[in-house]
C-alpha positions as CSV (number, residue, x, y, z in Angstrom):
1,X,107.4,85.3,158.6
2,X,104.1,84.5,157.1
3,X,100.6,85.8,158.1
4,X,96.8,85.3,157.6
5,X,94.2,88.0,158.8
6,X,90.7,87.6,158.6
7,X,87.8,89.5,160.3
8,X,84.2,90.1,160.4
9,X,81.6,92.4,162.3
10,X,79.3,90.8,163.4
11,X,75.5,93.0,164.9
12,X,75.8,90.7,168.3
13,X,77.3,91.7,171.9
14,X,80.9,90.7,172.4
15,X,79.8,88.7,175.5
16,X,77.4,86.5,172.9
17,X,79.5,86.0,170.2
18,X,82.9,84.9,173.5
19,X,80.3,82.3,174.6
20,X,79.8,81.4,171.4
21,X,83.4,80.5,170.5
22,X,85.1,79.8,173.5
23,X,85.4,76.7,174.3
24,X,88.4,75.2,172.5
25,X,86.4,71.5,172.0
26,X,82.9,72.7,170.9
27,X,83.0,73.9,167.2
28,X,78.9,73.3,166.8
29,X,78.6,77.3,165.5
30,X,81.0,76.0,162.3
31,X,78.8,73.4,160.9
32,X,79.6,72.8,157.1
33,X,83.1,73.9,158.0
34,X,84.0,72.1,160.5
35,X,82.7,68.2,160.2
36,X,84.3,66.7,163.4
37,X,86.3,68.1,166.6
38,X,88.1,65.3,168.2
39,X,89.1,66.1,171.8
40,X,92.5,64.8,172.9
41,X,93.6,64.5,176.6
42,X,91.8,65.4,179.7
43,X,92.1,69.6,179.3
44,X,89.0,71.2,179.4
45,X,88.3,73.4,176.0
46,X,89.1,76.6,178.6
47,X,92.3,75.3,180.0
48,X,95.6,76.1,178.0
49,X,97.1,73.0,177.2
50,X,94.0,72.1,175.6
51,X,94.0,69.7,172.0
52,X,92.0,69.0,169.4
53,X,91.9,67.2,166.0
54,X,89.6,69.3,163.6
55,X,88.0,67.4,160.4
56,X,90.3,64.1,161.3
57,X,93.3,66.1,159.9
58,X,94.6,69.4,161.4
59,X,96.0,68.8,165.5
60,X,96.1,72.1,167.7
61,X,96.4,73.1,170.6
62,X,95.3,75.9,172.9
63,X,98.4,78.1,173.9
64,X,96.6,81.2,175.7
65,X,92.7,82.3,177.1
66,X,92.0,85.6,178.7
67,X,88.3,86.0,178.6
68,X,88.9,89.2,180.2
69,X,90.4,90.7,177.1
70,X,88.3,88.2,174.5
71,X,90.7,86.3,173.1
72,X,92.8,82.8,173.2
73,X,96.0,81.6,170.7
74,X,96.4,78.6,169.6
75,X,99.1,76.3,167.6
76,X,99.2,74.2,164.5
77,X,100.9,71.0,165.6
78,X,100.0,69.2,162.6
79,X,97.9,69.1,159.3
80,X,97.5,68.0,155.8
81,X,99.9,69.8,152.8
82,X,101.3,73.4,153.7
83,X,99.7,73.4,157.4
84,X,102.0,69.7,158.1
85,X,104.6,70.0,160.8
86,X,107.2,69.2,158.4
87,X,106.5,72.1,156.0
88,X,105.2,75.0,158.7
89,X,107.1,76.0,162.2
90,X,105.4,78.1,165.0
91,X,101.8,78.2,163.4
92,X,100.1,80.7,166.1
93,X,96.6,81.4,165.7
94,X,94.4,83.6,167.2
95,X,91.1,84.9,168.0
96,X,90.8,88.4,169.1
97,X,87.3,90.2,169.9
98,X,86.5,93.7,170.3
99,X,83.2,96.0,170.9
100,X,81.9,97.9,167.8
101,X,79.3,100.6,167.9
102,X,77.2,97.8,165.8
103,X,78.2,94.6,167.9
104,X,81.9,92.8,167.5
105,X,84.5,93.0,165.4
106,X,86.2,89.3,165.2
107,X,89.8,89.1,164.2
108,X,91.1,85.5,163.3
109,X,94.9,85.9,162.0
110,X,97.9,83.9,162.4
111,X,101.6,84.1,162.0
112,X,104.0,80.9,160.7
113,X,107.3,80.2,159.4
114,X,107.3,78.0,156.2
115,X,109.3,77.7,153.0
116,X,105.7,78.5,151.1
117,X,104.4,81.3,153.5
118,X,102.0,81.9,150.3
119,X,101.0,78.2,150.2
120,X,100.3,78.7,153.8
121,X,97.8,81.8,153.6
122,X,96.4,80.1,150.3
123,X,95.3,77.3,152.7
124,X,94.4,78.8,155.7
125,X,92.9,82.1,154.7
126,X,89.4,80.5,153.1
127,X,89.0,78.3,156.1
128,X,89.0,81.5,158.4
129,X,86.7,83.7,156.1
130,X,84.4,80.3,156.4
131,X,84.7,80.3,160.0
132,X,83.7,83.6,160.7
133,X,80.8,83.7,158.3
134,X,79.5,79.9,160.5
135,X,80.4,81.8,163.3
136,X,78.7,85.5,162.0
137,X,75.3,82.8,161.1
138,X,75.4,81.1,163.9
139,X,75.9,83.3,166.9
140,X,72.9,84.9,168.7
141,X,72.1,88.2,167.4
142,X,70.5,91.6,169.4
């Protein structure tokens, strides 16, 4: 089984940086990273069941929420090269945030099955350091 981790602290209260990131839909905090978020079907971004298409190219959708324990999951349905549903099974992201004595610590990390698990994390492991330094420049700090 393949796997990507990724994680940053960032100097901000957990509760800013969750309202931050969770709604599934709004990707504004990842400009430069994240061009366009195309909603599909009538799920809210907090409801599982949720889909999106990110950057015309990579379909998800949202598997779990619990803003109690600040974090949600998520699935790769489809995407270009090693991400594409013929090439990777069971893609599950997710996005797990816990208190630090300086602010949050944000861990994005997911596990797949694919032929290329290492063409997998090549891909994916760049886009998730970029999306937590958007998200570290972006979110509101103390």
């Amino acid at each position: 089984m393949g796997h990507c981790y990724n994680k940053i602290e960032i100097n901000a209260s957990i509760d800013a940086v969750w309202n931050t990131i969770n709604d599934f839909h709004d990707m504004s905090w990842a400009e430069g990273v994240i061009d366009s978020v195309i909603k599909e079907g009538d799920k809210t971004g907090h409801e599982v069941g949720a889909k999106r298409i990110l950057n015309d190219a990579i379909h998800e959708t949202l598997t779990s929420v619990n803003p109690s324990n600040y974090n949600f999951t998520y699935r790769i349905d489809d995407g270009p090269g090693p991400i594409s549903k013929t090439a990777v099974d069971n893609y599950i992201g997710e996005v797990q945030l816990s208190k630090t004595a300086n602010g949050t610590l944000v861990e994005w990390s997911s596990n797949y099955q694919a032929d290329k698990e290492s063409e997998v994390a090549e891909f994916c492991n760049p886009i998730y350091s970029a999306l937590l330094a958007a998200l570290n420049e972006n979110v509101p700090k103390y």
